[in-house]
mmCIF file of the C-alpha atoms, coordinates in Angstrom:
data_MODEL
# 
_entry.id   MODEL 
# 
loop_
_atom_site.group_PDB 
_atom_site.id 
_atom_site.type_symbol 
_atom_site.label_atom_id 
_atom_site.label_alt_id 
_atom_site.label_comp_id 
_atom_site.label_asym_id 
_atom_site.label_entity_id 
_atom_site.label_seq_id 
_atom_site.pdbx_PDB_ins_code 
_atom_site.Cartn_x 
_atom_site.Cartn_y 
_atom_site.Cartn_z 
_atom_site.occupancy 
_atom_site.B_iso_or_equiv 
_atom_site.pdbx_formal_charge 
_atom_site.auth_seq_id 
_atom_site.auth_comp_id 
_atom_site.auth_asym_id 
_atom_site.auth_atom_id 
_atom_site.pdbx_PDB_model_num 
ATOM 1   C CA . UNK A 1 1   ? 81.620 80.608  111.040 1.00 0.00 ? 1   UNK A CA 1 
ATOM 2   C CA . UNK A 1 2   ? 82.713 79.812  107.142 1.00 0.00 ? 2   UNK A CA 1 
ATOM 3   C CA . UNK A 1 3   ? 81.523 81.004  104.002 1.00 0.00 ? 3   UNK A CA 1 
ATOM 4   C CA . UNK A 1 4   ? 77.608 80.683  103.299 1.00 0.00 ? 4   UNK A CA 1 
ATOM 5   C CA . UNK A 1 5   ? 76.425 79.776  99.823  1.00 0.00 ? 5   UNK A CA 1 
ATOM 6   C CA . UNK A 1 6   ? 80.139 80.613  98.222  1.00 0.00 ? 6   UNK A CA 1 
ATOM 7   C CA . UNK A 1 7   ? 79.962 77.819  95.784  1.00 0.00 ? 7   UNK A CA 1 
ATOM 8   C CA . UNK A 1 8   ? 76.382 77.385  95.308  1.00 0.00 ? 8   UNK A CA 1 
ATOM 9   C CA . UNK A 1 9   ? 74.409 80.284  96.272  1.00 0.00 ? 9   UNK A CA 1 
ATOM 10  C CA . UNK A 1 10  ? 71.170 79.613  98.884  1.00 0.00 ? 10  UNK A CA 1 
ATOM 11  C CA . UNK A 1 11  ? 67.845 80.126  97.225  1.00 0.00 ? 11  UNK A CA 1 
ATOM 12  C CA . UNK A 1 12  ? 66.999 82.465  100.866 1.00 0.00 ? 12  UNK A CA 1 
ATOM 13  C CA . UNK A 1 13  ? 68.409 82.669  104.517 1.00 0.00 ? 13  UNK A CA 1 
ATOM 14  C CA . UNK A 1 14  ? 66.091 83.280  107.227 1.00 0.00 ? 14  UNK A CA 1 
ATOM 15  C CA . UNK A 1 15  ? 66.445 83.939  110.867 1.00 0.00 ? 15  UNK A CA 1 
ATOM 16  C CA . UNK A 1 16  ? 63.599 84.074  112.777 1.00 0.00 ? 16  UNK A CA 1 
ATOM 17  C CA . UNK A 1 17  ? 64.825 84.929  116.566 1.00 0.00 ? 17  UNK A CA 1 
ATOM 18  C CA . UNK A 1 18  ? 68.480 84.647  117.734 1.00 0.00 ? 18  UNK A CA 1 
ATOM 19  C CA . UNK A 1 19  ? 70.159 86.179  120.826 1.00 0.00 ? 19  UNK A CA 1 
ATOM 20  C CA . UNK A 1 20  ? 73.155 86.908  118.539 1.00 0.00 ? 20  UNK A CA 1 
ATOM 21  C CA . UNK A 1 21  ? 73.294 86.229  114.918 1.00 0.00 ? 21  UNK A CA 1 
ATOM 22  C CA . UNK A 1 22  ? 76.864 86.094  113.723 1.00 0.00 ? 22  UNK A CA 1 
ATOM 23  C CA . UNK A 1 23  ? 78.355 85.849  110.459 1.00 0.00 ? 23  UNK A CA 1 
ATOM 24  C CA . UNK A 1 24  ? 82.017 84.713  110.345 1.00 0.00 ? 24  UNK A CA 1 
ATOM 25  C CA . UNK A 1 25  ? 82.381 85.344  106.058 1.00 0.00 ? 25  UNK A CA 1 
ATOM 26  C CA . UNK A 1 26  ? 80.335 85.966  102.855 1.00 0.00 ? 26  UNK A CA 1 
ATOM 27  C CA . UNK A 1 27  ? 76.695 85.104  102.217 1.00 0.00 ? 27  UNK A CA 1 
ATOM 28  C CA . UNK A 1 28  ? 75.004 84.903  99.238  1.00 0.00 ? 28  UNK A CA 1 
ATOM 29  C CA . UNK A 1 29  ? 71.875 84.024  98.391  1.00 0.00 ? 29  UNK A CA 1 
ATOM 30  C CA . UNK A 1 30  ? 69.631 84.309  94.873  1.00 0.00 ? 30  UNK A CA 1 
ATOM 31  C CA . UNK A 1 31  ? 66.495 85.505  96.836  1.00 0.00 ? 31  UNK A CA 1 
ATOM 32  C CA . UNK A 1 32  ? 66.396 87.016  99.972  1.00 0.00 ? 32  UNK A CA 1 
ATOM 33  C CA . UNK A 1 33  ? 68.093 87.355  103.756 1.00 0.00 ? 33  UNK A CA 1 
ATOM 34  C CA . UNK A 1 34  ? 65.890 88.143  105.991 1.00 0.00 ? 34  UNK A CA 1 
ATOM 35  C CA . UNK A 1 35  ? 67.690 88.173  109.652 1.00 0.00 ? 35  UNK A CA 1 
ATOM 36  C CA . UNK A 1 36  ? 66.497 88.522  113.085 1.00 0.00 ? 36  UNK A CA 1 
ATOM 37  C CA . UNK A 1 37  ? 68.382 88.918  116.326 1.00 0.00 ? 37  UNK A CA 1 
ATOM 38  C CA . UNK A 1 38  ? 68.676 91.226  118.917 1.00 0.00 ? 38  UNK A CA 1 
ATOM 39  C CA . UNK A 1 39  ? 72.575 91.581  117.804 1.00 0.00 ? 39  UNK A CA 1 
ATOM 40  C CA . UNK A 1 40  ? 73.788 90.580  113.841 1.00 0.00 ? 40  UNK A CA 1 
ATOM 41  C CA . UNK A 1 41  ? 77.413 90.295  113.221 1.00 0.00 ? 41  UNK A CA 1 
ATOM 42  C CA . UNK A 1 42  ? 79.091 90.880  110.150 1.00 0.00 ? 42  UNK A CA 1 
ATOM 43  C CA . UNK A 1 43  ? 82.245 90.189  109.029 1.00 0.00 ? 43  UNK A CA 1 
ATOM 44  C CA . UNK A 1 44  ? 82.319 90.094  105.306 1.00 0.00 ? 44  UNK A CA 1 
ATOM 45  C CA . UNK A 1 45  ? 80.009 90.761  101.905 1.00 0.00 ? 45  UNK A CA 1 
ATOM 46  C CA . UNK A 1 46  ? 76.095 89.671  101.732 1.00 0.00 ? 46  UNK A CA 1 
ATOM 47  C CA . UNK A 1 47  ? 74.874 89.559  98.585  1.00 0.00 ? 47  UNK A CA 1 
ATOM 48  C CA . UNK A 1 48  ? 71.157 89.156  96.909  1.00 0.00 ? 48  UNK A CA 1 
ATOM 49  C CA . UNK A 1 49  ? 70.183 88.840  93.327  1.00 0.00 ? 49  UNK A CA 1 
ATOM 50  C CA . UNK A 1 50  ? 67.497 91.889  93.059  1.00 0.00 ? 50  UNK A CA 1 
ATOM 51  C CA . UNK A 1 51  ? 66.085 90.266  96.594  1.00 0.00 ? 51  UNK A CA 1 
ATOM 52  C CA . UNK A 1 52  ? 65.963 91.918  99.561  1.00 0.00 ? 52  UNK A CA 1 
ATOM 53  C CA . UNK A 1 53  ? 68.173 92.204  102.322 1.00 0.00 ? 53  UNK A CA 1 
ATOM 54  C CA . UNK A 1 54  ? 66.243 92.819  105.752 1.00 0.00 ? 54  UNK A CA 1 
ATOM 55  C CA . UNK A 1 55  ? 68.220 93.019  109.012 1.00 0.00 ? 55  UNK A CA 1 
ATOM 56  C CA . UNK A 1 56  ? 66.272 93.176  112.203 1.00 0.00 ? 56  UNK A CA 1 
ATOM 57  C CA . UNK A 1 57  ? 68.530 94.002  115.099 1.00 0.00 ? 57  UNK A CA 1 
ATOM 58  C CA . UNK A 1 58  ? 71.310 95.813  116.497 1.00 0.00 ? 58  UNK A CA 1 
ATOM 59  C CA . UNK A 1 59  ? 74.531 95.067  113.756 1.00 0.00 ? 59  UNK A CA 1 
ATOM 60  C CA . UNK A 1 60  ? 77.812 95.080  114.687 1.00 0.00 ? 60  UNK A CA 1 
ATOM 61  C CA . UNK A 1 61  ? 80.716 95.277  111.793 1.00 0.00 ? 61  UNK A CA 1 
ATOM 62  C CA . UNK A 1 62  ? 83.102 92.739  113.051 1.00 0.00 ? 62  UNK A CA 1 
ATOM 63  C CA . UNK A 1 63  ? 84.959 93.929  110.044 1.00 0.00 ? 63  UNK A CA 1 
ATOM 64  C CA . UNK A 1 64  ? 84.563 95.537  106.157 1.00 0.00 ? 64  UNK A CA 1 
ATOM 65  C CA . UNK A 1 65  ? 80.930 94.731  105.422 1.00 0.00 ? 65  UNK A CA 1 
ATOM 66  C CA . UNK A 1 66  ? 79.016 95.072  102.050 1.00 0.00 ? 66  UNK A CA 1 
ATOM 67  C CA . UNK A 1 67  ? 74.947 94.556  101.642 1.00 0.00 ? 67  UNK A CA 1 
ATOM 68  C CA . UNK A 1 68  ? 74.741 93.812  98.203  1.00 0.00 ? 68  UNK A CA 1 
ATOM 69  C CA . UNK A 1 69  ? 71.306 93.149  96.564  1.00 0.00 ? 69  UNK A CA 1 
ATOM 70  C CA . UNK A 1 70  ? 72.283 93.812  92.616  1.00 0.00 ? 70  UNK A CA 1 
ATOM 71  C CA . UNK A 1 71  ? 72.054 96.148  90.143  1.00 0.00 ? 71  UNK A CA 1 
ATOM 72  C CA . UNK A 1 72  ? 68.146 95.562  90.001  1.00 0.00 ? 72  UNK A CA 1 
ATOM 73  C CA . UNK A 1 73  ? 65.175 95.826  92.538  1.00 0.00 ? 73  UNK A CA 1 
ATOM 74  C CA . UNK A 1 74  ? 65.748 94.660  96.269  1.00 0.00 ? 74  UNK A CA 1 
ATOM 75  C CA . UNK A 1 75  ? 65.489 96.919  99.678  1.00 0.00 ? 75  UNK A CA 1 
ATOM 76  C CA . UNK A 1 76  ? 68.633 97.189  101.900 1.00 0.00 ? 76  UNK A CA 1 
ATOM 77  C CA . UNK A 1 77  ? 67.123 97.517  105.600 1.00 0.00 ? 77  UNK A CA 1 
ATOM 78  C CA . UNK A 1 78  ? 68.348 97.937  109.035 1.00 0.00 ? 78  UNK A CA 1 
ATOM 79  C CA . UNK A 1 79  ? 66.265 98.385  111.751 1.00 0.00 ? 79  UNK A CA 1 
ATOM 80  C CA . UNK A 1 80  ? 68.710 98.569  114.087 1.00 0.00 ? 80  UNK A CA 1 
ATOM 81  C CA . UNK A 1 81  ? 71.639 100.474 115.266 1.00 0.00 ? 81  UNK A CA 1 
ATOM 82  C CA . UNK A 1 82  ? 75.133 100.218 113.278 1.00 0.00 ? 82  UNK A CA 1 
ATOM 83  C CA . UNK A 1 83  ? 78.321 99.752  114.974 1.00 0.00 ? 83  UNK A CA 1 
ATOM 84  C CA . UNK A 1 84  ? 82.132 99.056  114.400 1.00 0.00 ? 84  UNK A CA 1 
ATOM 85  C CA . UNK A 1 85  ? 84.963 100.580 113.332 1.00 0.00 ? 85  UNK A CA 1 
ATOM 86  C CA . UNK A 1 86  ? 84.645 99.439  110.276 1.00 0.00 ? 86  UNK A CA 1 
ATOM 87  C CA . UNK A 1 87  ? 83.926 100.329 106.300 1.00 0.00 ? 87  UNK A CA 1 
ATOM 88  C CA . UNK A 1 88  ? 80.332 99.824  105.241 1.00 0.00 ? 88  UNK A CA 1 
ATOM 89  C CA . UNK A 1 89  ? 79.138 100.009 101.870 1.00 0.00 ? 89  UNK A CA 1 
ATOM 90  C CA . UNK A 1 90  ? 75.705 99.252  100.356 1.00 0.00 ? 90  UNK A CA 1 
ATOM 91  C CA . UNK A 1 91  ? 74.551 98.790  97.040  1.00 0.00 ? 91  UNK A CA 1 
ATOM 92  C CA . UNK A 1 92  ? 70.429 98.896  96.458  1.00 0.00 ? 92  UNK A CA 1 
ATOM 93  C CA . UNK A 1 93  ? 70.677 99.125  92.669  1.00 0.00 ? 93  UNK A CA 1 
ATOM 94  C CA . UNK A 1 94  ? 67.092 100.225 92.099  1.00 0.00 ? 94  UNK A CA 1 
ATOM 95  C CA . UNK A 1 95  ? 65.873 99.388  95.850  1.00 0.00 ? 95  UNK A CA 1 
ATOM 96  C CA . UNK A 1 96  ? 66.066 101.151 98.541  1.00 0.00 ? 96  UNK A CA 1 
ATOM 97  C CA . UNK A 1 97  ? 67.956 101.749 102.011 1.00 0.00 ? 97  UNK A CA 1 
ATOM 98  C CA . UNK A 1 98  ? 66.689 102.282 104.803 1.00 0.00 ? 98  UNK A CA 1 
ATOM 99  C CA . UNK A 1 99  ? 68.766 102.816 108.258 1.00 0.00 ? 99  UNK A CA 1 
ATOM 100 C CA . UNK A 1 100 ? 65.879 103.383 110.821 1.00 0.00 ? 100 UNK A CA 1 
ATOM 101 C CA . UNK A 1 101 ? 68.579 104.001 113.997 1.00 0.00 ? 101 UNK A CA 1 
ATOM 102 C CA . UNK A 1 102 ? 71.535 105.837 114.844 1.00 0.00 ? 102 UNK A CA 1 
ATOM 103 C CA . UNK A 1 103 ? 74.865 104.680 112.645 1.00 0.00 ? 103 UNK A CA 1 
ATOM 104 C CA . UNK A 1 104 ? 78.010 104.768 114.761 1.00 0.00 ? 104 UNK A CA 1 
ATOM 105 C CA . UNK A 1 105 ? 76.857 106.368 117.680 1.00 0.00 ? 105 UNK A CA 1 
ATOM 106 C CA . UNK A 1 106 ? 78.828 103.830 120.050 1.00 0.00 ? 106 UNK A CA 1 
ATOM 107 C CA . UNK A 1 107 ? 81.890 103.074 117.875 1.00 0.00 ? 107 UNK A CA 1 
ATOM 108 C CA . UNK A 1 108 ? 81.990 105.375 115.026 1.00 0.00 ? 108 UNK A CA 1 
ATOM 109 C CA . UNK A 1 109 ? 81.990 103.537 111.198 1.00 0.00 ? 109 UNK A CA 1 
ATOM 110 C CA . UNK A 1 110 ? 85.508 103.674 109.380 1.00 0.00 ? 110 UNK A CA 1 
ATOM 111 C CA . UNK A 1 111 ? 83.294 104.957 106.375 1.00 0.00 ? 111 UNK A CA 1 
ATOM 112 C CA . UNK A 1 112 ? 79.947 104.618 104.919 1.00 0.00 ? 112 UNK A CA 1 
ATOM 113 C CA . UNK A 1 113 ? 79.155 104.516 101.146 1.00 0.00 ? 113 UNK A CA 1 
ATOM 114 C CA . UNK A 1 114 ? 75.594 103.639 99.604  1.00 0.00 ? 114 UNK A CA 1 
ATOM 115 C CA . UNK A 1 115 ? 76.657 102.952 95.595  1.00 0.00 ? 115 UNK A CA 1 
ATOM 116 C CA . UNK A 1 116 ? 73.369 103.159 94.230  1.00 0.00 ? 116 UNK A CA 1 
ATOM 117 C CA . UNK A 1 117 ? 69.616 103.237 95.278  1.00 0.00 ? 117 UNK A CA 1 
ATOM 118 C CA . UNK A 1 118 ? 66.194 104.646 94.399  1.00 0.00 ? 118 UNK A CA 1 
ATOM 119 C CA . UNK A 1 119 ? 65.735 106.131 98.125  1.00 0.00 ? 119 UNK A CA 1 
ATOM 120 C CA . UNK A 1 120 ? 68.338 105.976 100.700 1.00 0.00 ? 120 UNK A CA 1 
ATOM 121 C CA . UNK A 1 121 ? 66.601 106.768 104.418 1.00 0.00 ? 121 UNK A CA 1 
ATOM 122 C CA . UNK A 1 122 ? 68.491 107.848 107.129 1.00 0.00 ? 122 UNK A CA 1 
ATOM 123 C CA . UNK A 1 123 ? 66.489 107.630 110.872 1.00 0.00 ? 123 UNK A CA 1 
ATOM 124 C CA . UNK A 1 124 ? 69.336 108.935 112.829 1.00 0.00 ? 124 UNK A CA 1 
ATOM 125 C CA . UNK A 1 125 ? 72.407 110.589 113.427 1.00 0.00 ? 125 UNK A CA 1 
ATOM 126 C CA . UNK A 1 126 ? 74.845 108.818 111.180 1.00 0.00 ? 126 UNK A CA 1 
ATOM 127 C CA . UNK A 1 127 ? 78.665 109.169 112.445 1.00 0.00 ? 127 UNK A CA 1 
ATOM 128 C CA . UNK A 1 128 ? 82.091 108.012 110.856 1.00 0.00 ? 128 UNK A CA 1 
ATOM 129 C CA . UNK A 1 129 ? 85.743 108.947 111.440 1.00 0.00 ? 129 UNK A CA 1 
ATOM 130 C CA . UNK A 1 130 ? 86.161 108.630 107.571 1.00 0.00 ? 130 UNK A CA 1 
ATOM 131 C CA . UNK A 1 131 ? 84.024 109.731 104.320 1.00 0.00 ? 131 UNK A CA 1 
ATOM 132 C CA . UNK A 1 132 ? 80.491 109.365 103.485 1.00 0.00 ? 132 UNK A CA 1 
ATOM 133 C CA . UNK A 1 133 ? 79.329 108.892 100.365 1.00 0.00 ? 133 UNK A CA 1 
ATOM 134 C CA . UNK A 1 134 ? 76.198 108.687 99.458  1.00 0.00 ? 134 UNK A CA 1 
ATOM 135 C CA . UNK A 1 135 ? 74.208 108.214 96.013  1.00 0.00 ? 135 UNK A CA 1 
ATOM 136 C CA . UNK A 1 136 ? 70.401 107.652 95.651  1.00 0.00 ? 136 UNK A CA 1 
ATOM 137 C CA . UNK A 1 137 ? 68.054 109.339 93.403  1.00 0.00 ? 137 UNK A CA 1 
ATOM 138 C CA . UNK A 1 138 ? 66.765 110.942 96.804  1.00 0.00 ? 138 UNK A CA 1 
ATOM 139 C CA . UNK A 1 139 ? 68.471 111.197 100.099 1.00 0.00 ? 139 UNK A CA 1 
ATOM 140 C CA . UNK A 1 140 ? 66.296 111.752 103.442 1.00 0.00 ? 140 UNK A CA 1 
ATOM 141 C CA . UNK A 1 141 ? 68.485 113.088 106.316 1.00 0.00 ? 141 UNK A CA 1 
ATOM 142 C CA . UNK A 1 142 ? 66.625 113.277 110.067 1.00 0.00 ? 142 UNK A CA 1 
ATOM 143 C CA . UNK A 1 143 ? 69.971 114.050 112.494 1.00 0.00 ? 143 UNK A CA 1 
ATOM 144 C CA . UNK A 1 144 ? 73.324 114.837 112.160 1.00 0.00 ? 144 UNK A CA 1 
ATOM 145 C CA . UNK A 1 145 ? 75.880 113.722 109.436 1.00 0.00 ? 145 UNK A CA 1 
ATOM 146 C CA . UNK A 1 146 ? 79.547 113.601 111.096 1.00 0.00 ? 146 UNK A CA 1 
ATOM 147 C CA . UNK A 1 147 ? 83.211 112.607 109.875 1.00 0.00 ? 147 UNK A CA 1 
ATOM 148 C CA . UNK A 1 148 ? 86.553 113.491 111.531 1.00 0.00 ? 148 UNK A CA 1 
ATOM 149 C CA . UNK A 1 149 ? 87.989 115.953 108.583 1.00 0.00 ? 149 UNK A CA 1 
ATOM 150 C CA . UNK A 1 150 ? 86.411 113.652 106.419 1.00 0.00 ? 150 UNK A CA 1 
ATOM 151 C CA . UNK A 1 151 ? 84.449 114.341 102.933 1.00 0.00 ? 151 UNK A CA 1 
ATOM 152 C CA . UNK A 1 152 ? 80.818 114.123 102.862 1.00 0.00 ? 152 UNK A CA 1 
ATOM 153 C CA . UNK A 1 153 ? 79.081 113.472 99.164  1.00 0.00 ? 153 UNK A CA 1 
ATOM 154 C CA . UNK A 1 154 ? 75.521 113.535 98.665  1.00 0.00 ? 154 UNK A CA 1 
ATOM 155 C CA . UNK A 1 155 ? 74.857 112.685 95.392  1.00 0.00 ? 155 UNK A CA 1 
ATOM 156 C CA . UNK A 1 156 ? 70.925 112.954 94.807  1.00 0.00 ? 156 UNK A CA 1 
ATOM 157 C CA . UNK A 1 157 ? 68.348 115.091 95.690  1.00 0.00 ? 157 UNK A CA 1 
ATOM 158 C CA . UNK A 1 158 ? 68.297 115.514 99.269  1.00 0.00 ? 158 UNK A CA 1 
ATOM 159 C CA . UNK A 1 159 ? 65.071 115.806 101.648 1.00 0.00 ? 159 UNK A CA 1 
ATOM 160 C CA . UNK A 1 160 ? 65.066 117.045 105.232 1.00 0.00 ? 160 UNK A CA 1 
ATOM 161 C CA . UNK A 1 161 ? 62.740 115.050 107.151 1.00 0.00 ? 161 UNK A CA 1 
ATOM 162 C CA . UNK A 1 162 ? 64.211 116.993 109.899 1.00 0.00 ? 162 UNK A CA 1 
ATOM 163 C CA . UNK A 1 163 ? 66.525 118.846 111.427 1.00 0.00 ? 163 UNK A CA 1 
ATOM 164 C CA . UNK A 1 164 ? 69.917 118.126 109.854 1.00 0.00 ? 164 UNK A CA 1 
ATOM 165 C CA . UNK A 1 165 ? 73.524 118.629 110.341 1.00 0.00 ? 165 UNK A CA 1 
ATOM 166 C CA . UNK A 1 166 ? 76.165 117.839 107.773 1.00 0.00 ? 166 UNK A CA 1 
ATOM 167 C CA . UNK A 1 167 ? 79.953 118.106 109.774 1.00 0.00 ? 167 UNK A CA 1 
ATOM 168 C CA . UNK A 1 168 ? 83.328 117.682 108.690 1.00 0.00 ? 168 UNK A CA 1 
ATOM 169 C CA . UNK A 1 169 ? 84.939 118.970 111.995 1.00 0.00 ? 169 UNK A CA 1 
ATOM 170 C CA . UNK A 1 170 ? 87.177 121.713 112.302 1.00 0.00 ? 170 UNK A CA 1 
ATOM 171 C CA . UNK A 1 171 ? 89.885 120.297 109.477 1.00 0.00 ? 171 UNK A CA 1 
ATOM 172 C CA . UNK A 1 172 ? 89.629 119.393 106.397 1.00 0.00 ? 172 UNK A CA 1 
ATOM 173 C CA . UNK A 1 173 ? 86.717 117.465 104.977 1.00 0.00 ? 173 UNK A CA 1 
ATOM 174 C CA . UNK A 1 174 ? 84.265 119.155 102.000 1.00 0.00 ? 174 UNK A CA 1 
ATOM 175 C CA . UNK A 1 175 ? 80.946 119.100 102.020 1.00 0.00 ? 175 UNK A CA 1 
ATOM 176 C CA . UNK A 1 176 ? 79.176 118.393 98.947  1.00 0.00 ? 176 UNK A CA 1 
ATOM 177 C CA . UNK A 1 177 ? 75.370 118.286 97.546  1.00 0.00 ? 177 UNK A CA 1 
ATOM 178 C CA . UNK A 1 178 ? 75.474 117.686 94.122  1.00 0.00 ? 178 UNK A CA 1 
ATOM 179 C CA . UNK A 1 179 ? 70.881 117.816 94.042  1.00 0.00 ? 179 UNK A CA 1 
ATOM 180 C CA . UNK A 1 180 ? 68.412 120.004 95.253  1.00 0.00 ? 180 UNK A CA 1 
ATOM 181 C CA . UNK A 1 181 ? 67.903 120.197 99.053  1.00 0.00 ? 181 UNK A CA 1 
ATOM 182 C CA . UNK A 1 182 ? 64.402 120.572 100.099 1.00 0.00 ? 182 UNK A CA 1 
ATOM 183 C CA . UNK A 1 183 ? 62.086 120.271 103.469 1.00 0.00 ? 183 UNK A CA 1 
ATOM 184 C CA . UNK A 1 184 ? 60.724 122.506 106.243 1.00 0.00 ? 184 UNK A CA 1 
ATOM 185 C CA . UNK A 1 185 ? 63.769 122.032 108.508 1.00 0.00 ? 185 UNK A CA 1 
ATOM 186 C CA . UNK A 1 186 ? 67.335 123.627 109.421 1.00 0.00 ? 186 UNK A CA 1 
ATOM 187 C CA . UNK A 1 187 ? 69.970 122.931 107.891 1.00 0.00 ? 187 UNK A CA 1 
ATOM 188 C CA . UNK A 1 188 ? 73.707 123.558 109.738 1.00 0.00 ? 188 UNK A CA 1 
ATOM 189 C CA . UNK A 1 189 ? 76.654 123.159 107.838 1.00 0.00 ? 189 UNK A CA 1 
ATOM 190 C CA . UNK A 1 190 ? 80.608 123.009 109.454 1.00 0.00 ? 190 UNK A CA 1 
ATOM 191 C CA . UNK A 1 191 ? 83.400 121.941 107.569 1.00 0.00 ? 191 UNK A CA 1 
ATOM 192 C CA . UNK A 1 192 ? 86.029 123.682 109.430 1.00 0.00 ? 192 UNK A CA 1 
ATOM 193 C CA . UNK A 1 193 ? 88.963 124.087 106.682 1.00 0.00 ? 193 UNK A CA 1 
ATOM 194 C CA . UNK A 1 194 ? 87.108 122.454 104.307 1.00 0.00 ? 194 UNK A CA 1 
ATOM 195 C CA . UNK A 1 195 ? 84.598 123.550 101.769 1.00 0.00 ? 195 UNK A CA 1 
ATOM 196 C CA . UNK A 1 196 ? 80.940 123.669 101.075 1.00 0.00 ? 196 UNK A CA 1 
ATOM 197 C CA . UNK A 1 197 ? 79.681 122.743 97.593  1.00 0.00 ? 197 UNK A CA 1 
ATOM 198 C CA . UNK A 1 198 ? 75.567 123.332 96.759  1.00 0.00 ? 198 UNK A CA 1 
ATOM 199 C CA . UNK A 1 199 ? 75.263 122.599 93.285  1.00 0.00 ? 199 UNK A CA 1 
ATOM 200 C CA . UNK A 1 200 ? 71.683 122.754 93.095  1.00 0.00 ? 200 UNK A CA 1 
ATOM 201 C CA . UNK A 1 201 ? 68.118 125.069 94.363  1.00 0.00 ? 201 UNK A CA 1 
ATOM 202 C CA . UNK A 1 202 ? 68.247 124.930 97.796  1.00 0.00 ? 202 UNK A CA 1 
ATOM 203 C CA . UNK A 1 203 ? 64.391 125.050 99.274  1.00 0.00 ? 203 UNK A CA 1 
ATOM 204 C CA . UNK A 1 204 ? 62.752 125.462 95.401  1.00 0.00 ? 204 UNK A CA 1 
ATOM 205 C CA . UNK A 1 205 ? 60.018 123.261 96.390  1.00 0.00 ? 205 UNK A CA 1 
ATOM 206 C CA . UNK A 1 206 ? 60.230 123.422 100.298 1.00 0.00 ? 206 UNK A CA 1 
ATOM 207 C CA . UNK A 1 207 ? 61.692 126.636 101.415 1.00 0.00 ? 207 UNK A CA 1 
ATOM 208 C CA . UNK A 1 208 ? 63.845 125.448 104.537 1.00 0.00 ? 208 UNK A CA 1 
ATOM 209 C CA . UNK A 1 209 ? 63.251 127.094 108.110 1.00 0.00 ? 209 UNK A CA 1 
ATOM 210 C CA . UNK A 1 210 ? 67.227 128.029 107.902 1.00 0.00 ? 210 UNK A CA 1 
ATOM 211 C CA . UNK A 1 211 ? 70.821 127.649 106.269 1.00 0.00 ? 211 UNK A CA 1 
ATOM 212 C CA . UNK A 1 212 ? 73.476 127.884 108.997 1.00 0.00 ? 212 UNK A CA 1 
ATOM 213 C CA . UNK A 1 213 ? 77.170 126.847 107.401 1.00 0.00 ? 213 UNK A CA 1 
ATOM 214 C CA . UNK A 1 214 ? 79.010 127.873 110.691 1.00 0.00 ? 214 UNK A CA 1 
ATOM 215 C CA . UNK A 1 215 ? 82.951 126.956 108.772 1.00 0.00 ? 215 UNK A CA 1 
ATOM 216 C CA . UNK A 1 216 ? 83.962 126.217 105.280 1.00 0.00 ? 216 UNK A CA 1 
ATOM 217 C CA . UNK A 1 217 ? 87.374 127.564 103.535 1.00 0.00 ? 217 UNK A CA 1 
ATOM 218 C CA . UNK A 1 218 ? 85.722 129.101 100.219 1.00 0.00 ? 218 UNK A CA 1 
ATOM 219 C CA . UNK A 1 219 ? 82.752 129.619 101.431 1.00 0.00 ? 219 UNK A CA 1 
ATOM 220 C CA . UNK A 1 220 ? 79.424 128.320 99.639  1.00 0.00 ? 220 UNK A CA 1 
ATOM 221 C CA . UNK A 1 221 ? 79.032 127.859 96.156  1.00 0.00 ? 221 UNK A CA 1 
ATOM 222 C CA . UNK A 1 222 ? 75.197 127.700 95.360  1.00 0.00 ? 222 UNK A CA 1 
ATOM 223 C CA . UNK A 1 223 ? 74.187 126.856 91.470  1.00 0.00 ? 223 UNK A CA 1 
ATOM 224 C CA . UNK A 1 224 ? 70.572 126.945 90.779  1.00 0.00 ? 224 UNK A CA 1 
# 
């Protein structure tokens, strides 16, 4: 229910099997957490120093949640589905993340922001009432991407591993790919009032099977 390794950080933290697996504050560790539960509630900032962070369950945000393995190495992984009406940001330095279920598809995420990672994997639809922001050297979509008139950034190269939707709604809320996008797949792009931004080759190395942007204020601007 408290604080876990706040003064003196934990060398690891391992759950084997839990029902539930709740978290009531901050947990920090110098190696890794690796968790197992069939539910894992968060409720505040888990940090790693370049170890991994493994999550095997269903997690619920209880509130603002950060999974925090450094500026170095160490994976960020959910097996899981991701719930709560909450913020969640993750930072994989040079690691990876990898979300292997749907991402708000019972109670929408406030917002979802990955700082920094070598991959970031995406193994469902991924849905938030605010932004997503996203930043890995290369970004593998498989479903659909959806805010509530809210921005999405991809920053990074982005693969379709399939079919992929990227959707603001029908107000306000840009869509932005700053990399190349690549991958036998569709691609459908709405972003109602907002507008689309492809700064990069789009299907250079994978031609895509089609670009549908159904809304967007300006239009698209392609560069590359």
């Amino acid at each position: 229910q408290s604080e876990v390794g706040g003064t003196t950080p934990l060398t690891s933290l391992t759950v084997n099997s839990a029902t539930s697996a709740t978290f009531g504050a901050d947990v920090t560790t110098t190696g890794a957490q690796d968790v197992t539960a069939t539910t894992i509630n968060t409720n505040g900032t888990h940090t790693t120093t370049d170890s991994d962070i493994l999550l095997t369950g269903n997690v619920a945000l209880a509130a603002a949640t950060a999974l925090d393995t450094g500026a170095g190495i160490g994976d960020v992984t959910v097996t899981g589905t991701i719930d709560g009406a909450q913020d969640l940001t993750i930072t994989a330095g040079t690691g990876n993340v990898d979300l292997q279920s749907e991402v708000g598809g019972t109670t929408p995420l406030s917002s979802l922001t990955v700082v920094s990672a070598t991959s970031a994997t995406f193994g469902g639809d991924v849905t938030t009432t605010g932004a997503q922001d996203i930043t890995a050297t290369t970004i593998n979509t498989a479903a659909n991407h959806t805010t509530t008139d809210s921005d999405i950034l991809l920053t990074g190269n982005v693969a379709l591993a399939a079919a992929t939707a990227l959707d603001t709604g029908a107000g306000i809320g840009d869509v932005t790919v700053t990399g190349t996008i690549d991958g036998a797949q569709d691609l459908t792009i709405t972003a109602g009032t907002g507008n689309v931004d492809l700064q990069s080759e789009v299907g250079g190395t994978t031609p895509l099977t089609s670009l549908t942007v159904n809304s967007a204020t300006s239009g698209v601007r392609t560069v590359g």
